[in-house]
C-alpha positions as CSV (number, residue, x, y, z in Angstrom):
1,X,17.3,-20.4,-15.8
2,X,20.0,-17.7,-13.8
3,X,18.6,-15.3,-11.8
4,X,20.4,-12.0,-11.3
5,X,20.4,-9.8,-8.3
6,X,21.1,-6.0,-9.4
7,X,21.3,-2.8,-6.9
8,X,20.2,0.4,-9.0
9,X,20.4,3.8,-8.1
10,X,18.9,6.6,-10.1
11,X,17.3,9.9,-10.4
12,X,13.8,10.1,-10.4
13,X,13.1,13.2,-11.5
14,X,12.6,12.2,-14.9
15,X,10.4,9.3,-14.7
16,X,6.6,8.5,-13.8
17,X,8.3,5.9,-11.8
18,X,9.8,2.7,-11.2
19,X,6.9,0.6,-12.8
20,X,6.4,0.4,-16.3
21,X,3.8,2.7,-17.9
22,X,1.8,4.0,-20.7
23,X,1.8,7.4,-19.7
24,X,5.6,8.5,-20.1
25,X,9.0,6.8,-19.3
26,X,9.9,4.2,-16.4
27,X,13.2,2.7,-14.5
28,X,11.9,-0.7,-15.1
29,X,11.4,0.0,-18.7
30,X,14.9,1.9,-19.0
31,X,16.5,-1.7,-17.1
32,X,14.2,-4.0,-19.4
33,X,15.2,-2.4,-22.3
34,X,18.9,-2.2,-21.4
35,X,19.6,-5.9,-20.6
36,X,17.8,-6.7,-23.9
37,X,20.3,-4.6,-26.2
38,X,23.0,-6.8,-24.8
39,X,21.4,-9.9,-24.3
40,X,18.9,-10.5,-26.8
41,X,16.4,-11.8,-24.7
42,X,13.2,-10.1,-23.0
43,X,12.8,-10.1,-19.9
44,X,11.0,-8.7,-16.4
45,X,12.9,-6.6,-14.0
46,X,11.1,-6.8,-10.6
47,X,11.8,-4.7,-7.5
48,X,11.8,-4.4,-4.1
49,X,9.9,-1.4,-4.3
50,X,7.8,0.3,-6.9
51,X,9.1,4.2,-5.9
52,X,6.6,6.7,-7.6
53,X,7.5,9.7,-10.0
54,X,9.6,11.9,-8.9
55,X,11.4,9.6,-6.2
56,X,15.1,8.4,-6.1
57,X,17.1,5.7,-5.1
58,X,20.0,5.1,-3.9
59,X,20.1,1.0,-3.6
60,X,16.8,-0.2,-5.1
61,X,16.9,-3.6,-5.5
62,X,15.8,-5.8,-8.1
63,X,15.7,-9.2,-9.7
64,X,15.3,-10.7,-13.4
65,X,16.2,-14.1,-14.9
66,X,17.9,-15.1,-18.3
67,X,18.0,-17.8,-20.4
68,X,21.7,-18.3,-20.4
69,X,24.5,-17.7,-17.6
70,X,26.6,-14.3,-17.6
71,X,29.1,-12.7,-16.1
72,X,28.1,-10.9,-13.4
73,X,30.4,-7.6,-13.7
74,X,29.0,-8.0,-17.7
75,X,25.5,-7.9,-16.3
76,X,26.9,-4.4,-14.6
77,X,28.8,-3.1,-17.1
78,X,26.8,-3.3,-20.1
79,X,23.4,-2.9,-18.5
80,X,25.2,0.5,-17.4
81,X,26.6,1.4,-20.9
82,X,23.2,0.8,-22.6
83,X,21.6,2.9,-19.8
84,X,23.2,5.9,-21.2
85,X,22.1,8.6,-20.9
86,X,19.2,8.1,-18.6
87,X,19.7,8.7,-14.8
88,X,20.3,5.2,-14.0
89,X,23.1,3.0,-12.9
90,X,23.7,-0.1,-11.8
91,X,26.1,-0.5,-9.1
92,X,26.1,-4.3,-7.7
93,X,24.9,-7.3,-9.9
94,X,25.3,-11.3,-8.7
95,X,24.0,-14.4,-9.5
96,X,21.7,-15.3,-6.9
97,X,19.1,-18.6,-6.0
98,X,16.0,-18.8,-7.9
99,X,14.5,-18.7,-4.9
100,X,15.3,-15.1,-4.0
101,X,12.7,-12.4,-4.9
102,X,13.0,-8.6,-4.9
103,X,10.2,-7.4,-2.9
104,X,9.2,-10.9,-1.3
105,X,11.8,-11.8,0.1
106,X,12.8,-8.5,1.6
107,X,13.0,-7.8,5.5
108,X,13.4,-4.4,5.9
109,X,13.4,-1.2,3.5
110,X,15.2,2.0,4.9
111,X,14.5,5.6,3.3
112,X,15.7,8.8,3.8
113,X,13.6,12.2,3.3
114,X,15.5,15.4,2.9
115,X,14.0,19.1,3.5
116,X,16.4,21.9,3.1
117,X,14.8,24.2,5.3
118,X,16.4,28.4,4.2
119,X,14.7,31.3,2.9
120,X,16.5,30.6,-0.4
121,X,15.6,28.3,-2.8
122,X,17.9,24.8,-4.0
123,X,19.7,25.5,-7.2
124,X,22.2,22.0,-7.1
125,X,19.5,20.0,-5.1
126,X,16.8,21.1,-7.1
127,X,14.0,18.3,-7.3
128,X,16.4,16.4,-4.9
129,X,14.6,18.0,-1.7
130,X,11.8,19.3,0.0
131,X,12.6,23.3,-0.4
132,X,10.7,24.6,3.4
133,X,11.3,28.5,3.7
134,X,9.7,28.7,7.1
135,X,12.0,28.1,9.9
136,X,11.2,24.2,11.4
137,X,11.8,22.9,14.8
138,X,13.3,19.4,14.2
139,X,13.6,18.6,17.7
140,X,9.8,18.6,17.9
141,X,9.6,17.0,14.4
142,X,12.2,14.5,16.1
143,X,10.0,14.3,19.4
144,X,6.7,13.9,17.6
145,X,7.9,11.1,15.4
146,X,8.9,8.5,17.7
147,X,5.4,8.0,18.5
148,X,5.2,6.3,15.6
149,X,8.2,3.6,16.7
150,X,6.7,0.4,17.1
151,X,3.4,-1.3,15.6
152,X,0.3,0.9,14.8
153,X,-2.3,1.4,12.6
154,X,-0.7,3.8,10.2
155,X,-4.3,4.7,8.4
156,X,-4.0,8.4,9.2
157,X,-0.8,8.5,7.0
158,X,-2.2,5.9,4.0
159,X,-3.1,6.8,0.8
160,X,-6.5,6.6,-0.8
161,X,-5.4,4.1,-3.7
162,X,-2.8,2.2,-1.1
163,X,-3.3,-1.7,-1.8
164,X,-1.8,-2.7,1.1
165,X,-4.4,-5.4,2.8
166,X,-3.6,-4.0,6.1
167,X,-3.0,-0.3,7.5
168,X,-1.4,-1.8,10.7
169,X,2.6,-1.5,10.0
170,X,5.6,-1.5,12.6
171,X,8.2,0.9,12.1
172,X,11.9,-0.3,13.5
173,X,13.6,2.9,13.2
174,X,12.8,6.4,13.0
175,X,15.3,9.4,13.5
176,X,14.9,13.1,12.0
177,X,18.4,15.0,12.5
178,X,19.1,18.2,11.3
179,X,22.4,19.6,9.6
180,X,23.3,23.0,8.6
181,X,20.4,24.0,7.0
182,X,19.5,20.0,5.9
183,X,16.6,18.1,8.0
184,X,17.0,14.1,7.3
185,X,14.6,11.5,8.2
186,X,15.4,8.3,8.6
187,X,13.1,5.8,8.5
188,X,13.0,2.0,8.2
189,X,10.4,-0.9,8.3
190,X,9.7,-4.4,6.6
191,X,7.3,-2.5,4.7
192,X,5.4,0.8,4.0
193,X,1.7,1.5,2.8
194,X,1.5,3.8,-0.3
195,X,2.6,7.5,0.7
196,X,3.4,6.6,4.2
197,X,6.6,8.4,4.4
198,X,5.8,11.6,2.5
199,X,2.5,11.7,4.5
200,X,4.3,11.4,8.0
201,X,6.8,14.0,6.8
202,X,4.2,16.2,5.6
203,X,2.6,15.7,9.1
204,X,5.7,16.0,10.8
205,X,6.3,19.5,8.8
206,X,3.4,21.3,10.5
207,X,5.1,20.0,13.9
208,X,8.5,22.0,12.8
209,X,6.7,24.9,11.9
210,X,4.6,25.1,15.3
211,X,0.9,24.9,14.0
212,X,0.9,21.4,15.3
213,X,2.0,20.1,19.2
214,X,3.2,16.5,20.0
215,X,-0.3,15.8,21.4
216,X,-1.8,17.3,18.1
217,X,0.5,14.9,16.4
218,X,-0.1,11.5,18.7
219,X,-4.1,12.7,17.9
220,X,-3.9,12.3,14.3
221,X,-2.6,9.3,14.6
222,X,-5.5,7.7,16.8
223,X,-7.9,9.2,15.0
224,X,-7.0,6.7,11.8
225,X,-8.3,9.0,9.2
226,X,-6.1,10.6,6.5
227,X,-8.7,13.5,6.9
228,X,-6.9,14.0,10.1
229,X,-3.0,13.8,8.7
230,X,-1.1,16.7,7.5
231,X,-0.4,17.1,3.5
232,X,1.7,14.8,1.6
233,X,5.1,15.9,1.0
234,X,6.7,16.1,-2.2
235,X,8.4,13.2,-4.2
236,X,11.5,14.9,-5.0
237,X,12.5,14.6,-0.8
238,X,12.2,10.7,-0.9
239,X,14.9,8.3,-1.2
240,X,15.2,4.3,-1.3
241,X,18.2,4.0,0.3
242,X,18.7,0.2,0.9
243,X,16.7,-3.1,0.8
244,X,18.1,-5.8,3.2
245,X,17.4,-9.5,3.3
246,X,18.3,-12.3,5.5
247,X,21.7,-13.6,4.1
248,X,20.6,-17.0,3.2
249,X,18.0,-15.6,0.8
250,X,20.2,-13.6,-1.0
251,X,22.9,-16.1,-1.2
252,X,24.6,-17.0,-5.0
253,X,23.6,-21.2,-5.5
254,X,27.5,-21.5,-5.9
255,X,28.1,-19.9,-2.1
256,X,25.1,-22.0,-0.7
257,X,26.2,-24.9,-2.1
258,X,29.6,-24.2,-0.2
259,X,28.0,-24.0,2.9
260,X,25.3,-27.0,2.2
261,X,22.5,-24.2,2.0
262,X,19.8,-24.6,-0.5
């Protein structure tokens, strides 16, 4: 049985999320229902990341099997055209091993969180940013954040309903830049607990605006208590930007067989 590889990007404005639900439409329903029209089969779409309502990608990655072999570029090009017109598209699809998993065999996720920080509010990048009026200091944001570099117990920034089985997480890269009137943070990690990245922005926003210090900041974080964190920023900042795995995994069987990989 083929299993296919796909790299989505969409808009998740319109959608309770990537997982499917009862309670309004999903990305992983929209993908499930897509591949069926063409292929005739049913089938699971599995991802590296189950993104909640409101956020957006810009390389989720994913994984399904089928019952027959097909074209790659077909797997693209017809999941895309029976996408239509939902916010969804498809931009890489290969063949890979059966061993390869979406989320399991991943070794690092990278987002990005946006803020357009101006006294007026987005009209283009409506639900595509965090709207902040008051002015921010990114520098401190910027300062303040690469506490968090390394491994720690990230409890203060977890959500109640996180399933994660531990709170300790290690963070490989974490940058916050501004531009214009654009604040970017870029964060990546193996993995994330449930909120973690809205909830350190949110955090991190009460550094920019000055009601929080660095030391304010570093104290949150040893305390281990979300009681202690700062709010949790809006969806419609958050981005999946990329998934990466070790090259092996990912590998097509026709490429590792090549190379005497299986």
């Amino acid at each position: 049985m083929p299993r296919y590889k796909i790299v989505v990007e969409y808009d998740g404005s319109p959608f309770v999320g990537w997982q499917r639900q009862d309670n309004g439409p999903s990305v992983q329903a929209a993908l499930e229902a897509a591949i069926s029209a063409f292929t005739g089969e049913r089938t699971v779409v599995c991802a590296a990341g189950r993104t909640d309502s409101g956020v957006h990608a810009l390389g989720q990655v994913a994984h399904f099997d089928l019952g027959c072999d097909v074209d790659a570029k077909t797997i693209r090009d017809a999941t895309n055209f029976h996408l239509r017109p939902a916010p969804v598209a498809v931009l890489v699809a290969e063949q890979v091993d059966g061993a390869f998993h979406a989320r399991f065999s991943a070794t690092q996720r990278h987002y990005l969180y946006r803020i357009l920080n101006r006294r007026s509010p987005p009209a283009v990048d409506r639900h595509r940013v965090w709207w902040v009026p008051a002015q921010l200091d990114a520098e401190a944001m910027a300062e303040a954040g690469a506490l968090l570099l390394g491994r720690h117990d990230l409890s203060t920034f977890r959500a109640a309903l996180c399933q994660a089985s531990s709170p300790v997480k290690s963070i490989d890269h974490l940058t916050i830049v501004r531009s214009g009137e654009t604040i970017a943070m870029d964060i990546r990690a193996r993995s994330f607990l449930h909120h973690q990245v809205r909830n350190i922005a949110g955090t991190l926003g009460l550094v920019g605006r000055g009601r929080w210090s660095r030391n304010d900041f570093e104290a949150a974080v040893a305390a281990r208590d979300r009681a202690r964190g700062g709010p949790t920023a809006p969806a419609c900042g958050l981005y999946l930007v990329a998934v990466r795995y070790d090259a092996d995994v990912a590998r097509s069987p026709e490429t590792a067989a090549l190379r005497g990989v299986r």
